[in-house]
Every structure is written in C-alpha cells, then in structure tokens.
Short mmCIF file of the C-alpha atoms (twelve columns), coordinates in Angstrom:
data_MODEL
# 
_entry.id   MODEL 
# 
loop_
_atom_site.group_PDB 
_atom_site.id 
_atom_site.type_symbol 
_atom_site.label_atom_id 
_atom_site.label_alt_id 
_atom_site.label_comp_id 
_atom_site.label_asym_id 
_atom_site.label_seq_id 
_atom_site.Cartn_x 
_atom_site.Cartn_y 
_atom_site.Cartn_z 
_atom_site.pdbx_PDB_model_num 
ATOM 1   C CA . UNK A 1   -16.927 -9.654  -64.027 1 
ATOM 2   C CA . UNK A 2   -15.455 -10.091 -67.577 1 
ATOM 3   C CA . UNK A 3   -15.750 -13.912 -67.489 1 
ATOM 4   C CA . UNK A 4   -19.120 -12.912 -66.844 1 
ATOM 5   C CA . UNK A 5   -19.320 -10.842 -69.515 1 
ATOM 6   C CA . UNK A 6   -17.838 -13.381 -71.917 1 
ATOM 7   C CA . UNK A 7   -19.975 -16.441 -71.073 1 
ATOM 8   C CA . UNK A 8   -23.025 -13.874 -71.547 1 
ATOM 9   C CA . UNK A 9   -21.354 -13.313 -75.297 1 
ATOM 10  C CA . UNK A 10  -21.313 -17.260 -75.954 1 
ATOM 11  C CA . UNK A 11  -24.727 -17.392 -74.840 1 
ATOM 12  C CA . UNK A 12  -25.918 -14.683 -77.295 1 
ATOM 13  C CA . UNK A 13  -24.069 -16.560 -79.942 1 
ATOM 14  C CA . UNK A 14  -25.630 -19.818 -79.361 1 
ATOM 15  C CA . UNK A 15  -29.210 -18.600 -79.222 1 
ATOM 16  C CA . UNK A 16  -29.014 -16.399 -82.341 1 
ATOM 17  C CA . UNK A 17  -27.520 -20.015 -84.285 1 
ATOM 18  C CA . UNK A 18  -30.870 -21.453 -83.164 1 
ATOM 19  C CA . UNK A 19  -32.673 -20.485 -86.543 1 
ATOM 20  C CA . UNK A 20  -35.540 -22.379 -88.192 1 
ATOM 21  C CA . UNK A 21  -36.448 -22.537 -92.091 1 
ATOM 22  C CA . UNK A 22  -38.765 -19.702 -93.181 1 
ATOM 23  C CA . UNK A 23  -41.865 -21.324 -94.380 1 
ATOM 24  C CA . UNK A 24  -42.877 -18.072 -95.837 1 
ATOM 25  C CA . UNK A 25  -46.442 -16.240 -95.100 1 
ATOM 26  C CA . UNK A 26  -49.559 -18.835 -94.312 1 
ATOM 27  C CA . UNK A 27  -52.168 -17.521 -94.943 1 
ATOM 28  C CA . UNK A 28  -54.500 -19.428 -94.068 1 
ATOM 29  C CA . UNK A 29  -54.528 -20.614 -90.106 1 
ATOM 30  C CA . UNK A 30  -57.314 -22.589 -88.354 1 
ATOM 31  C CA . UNK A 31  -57.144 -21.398 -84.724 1 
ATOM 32  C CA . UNK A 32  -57.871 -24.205 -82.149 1 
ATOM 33  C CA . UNK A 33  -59.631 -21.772 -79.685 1 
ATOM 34  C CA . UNK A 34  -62.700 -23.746 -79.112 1 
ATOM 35  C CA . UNK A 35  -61.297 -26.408 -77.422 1 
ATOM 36  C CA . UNK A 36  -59.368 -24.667 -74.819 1 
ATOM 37  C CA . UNK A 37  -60.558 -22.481 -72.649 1 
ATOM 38  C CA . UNK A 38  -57.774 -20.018 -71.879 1 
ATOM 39  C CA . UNK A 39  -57.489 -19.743 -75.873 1 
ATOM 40  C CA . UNK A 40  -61.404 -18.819 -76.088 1 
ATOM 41  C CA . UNK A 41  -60.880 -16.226 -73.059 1 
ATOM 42  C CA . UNK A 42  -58.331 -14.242 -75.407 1 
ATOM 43  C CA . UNK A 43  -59.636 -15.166 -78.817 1 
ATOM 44  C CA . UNK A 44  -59.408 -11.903 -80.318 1 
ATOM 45  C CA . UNK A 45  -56.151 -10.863 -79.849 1 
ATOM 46  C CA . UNK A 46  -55.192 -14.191 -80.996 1 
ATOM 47  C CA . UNK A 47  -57.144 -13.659 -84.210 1 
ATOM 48  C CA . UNK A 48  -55.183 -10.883 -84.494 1 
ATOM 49  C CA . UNK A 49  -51.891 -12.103 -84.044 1 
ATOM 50  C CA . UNK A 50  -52.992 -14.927 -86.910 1 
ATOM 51  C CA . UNK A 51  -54.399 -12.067 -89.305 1 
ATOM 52  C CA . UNK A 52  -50.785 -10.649 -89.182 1 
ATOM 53  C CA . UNK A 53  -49.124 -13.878 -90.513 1 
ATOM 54  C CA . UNK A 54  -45.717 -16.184 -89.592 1 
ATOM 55  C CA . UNK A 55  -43.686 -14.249 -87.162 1 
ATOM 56  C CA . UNK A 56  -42.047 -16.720 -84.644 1 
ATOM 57  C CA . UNK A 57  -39.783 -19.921 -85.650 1 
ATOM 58  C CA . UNK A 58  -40.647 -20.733 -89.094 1 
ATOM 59  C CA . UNK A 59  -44.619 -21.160 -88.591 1 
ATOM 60  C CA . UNK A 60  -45.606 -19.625 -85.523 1 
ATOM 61  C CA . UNK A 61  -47.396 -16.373 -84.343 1 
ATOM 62  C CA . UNK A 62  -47.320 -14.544 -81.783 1 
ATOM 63  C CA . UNK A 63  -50.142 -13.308 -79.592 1 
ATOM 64  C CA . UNK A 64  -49.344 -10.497 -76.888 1 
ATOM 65  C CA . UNK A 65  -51.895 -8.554  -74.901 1 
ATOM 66  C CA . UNK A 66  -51.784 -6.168  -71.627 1 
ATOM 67  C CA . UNK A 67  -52.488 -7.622  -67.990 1 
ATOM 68  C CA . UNK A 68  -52.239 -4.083  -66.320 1 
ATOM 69  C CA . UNK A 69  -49.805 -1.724  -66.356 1 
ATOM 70  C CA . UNK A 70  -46.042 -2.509  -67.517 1 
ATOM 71  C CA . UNK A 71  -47.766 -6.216  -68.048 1 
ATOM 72  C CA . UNK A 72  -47.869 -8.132  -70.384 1 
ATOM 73  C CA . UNK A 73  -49.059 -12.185 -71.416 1 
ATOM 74  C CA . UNK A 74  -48.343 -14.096 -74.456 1 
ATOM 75  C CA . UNK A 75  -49.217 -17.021 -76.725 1 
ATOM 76  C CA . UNK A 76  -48.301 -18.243 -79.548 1 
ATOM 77  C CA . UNK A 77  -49.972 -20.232 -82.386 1 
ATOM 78  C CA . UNK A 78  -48.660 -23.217 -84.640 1 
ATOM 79  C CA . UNK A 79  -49.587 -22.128 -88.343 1 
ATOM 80  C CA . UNK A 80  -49.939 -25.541 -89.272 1 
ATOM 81  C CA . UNK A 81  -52.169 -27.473 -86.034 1 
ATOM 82  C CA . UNK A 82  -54.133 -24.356 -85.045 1 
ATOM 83  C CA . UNK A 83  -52.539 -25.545 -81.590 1 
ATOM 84  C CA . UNK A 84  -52.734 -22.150 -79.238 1 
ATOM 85  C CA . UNK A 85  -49.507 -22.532 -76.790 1 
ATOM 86  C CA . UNK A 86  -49.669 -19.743 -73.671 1 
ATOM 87  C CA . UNK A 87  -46.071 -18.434 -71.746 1 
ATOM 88  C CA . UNK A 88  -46.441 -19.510 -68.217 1 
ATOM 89  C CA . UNK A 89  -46.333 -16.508 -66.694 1 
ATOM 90  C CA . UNK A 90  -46.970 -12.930 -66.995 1 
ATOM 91  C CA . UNK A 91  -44.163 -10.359 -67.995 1 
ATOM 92  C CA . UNK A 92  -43.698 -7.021  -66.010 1 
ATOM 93  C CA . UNK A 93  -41.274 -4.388  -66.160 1 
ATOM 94  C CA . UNK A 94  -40.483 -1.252  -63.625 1 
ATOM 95  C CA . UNK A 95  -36.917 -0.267  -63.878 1 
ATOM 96  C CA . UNK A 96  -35.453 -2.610  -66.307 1 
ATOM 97  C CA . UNK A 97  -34.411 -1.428  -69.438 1 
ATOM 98  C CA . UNK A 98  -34.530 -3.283  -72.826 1 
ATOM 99  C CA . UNK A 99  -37.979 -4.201  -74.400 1 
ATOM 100 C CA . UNK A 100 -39.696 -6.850  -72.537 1 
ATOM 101 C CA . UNK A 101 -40.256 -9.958  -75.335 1 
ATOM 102 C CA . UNK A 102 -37.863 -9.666  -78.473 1 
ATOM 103 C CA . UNK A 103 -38.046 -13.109 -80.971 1 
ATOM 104 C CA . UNK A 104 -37.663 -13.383 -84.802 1 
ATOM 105 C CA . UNK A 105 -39.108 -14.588 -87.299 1 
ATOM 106 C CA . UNK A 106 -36.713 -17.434 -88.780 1 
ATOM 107 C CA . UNK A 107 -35.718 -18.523 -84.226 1 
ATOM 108 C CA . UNK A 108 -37.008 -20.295 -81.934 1 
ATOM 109 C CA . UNK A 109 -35.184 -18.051 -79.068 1 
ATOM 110 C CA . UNK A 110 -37.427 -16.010 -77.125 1 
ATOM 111 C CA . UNK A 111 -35.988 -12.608 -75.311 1 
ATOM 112 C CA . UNK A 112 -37.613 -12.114 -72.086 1 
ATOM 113 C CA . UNK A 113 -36.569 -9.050  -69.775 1 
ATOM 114 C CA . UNK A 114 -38.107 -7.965  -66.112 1 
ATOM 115 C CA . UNK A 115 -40.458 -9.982  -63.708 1 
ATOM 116 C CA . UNK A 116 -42.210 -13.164 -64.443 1 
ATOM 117 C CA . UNK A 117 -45.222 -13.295 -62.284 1 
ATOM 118 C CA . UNK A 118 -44.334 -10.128 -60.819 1 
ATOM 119 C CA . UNK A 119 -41.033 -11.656 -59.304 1 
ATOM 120 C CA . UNK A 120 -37.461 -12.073 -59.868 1 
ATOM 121 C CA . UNK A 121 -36.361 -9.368  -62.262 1 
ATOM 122 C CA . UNK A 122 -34.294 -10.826 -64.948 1 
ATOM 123 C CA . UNK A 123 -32.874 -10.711 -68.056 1 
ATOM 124 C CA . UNK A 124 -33.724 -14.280 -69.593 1 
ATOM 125 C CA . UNK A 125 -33.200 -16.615 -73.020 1 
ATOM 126 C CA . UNK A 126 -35.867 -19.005 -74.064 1 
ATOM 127 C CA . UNK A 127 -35.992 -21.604 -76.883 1 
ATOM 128 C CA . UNK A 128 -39.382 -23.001 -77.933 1 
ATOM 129 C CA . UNK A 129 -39.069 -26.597 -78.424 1 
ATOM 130 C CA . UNK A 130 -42.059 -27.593 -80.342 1 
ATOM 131 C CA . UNK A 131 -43.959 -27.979 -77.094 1 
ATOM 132 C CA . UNK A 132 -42.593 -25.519 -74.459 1 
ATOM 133 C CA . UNK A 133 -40.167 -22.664 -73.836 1 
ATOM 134 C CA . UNK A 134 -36.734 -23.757 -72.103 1 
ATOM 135 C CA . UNK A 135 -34.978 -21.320 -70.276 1 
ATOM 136 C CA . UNK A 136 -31.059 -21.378 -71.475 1 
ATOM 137 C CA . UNK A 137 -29.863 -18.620 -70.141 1 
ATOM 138 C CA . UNK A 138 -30.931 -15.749 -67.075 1 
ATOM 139 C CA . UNK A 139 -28.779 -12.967 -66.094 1 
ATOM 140 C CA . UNK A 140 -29.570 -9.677  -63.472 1 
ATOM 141 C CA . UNK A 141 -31.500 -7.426  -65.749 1 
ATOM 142 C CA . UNK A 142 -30.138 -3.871  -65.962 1 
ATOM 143 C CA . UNK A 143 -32.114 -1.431  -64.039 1 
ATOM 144 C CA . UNK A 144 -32.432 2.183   -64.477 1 
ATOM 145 C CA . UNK A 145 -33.540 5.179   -63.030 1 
ATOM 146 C CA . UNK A 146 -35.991 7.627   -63.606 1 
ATOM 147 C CA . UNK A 147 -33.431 9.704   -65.896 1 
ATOM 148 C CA . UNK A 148 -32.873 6.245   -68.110 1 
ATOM 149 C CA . UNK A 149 -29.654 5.815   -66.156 1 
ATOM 150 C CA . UNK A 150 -28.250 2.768   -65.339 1 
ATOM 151 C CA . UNK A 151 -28.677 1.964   -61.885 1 
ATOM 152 C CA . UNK A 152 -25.494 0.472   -59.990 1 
ATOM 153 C CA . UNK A 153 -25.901 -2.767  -57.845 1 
# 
C-alpha cells in the first residue's frame, strides 16, 4: 500500500510539470460549429464556454454541460482554429468524492474522477495532446458514504 501511495505521488508530480505558456485572454474566437454536427447539437454552451475566455492549456476552453443527473459531457475549443474537440465519454459520479473534471489554465492535464460511460469508477489523469486526451494515470476512486465518509474496500 505505501508503494502505492508513492508511485501515485510521482504521478501527481509529473502531471502538474506538464504546463503550457499562457497566451493570455483571446478574445476573439471563431467557433467551428457549423461543420460538425455534435458541435452544432451543443452550440450554446460552447458559445458560452468561448465568451468566458482561455481556460485550458495555454489557448483552449472548456465547454461542460449536464447529461442527467451526477452527469456530465465536455468539449473543449482551440482559441486559435475554432476546432471544437469532445471527451469520449460521459462523466458520472455516485459515491466518489473529489470534483469530477479539475484542469488549469497554464496544463494540459485533465482530472477526471467517477464513471466514464457510466462504468468503471475511477480516479483518472489525462493529458491533451493537441489532438486527444491520453490517459497517464487511473487509480480506485475513493468512495464515500452518505455521511461523506470514506468508504473501506
């Protein structure tokens, strides 16, 4: 368990030296939501996102909207191409604790905690590599009870 424990600490460390330049606020971002259709379906909450400004490694957005209860989906958007890029799956949370999607500003590491697709509860690491997010790193997420306690495995 504390090898565990240790490797999860390197991890943390490597994804947090993963940083991007700040490019500072654009203001000014041409969505390309015409062209693609799953972009159109959730235009305005992608406008949204945009209004808001740079928030996701160096000159990206970030797009987030409900899919039900505990659900949520996500794109983001390149400042500079307009390009709309969607997570693959949907992210849902029951027992889990931590906030589902954490990222910064000036990273391209992407926090993901609970199910993806409604399956396999996890606590996961992405990086955004220009063109998709790689998963580095996926650990058991912690669960808790209805008290916020943690629940033992």
């Amino acid at each position: 368990m504390l090898a565990r424990a240790w490797l999860w600490r390197q991890v943390v460390v490597r994804v947090q030296k993963i940083s991007v330049p700040d490019t500072g606020h654009l203001s000014w971002i041409v969505v390309d939501g015409l062209t693609d259709p799953a972009a159109r379906l959730y235009r305005t909450r992608i406008r949204e996102a945009v209004a808001k400004g740079v928030g996701f490694a160096g000159h990206y957005e970030v797009a987030i909207w409900g899919c039900g209860a505990a659900c949520l989906s996500f794109a983001i958007v390149d400042a500079v191409t307009g390009k709309v890029y969607f997570f693959p799956a949907t992210i849902s949370q029951v027992r889990e604790a931590g906030e589902r999607l954490t990222y910064k500003r000036d990273s391209r590491a992407v926090h993901v905690i609970g199910s993806l697709n409604e399956e396999d509860s996890a606590d996961r690491w992405y990086v955004w590599n220009g063109d998709k997010f790689i998963l580095i790193s996926k650990k058991p997420a912690v669960l808790v009870d209805d008290n916020d306690d943690p629940i033992k495995p």
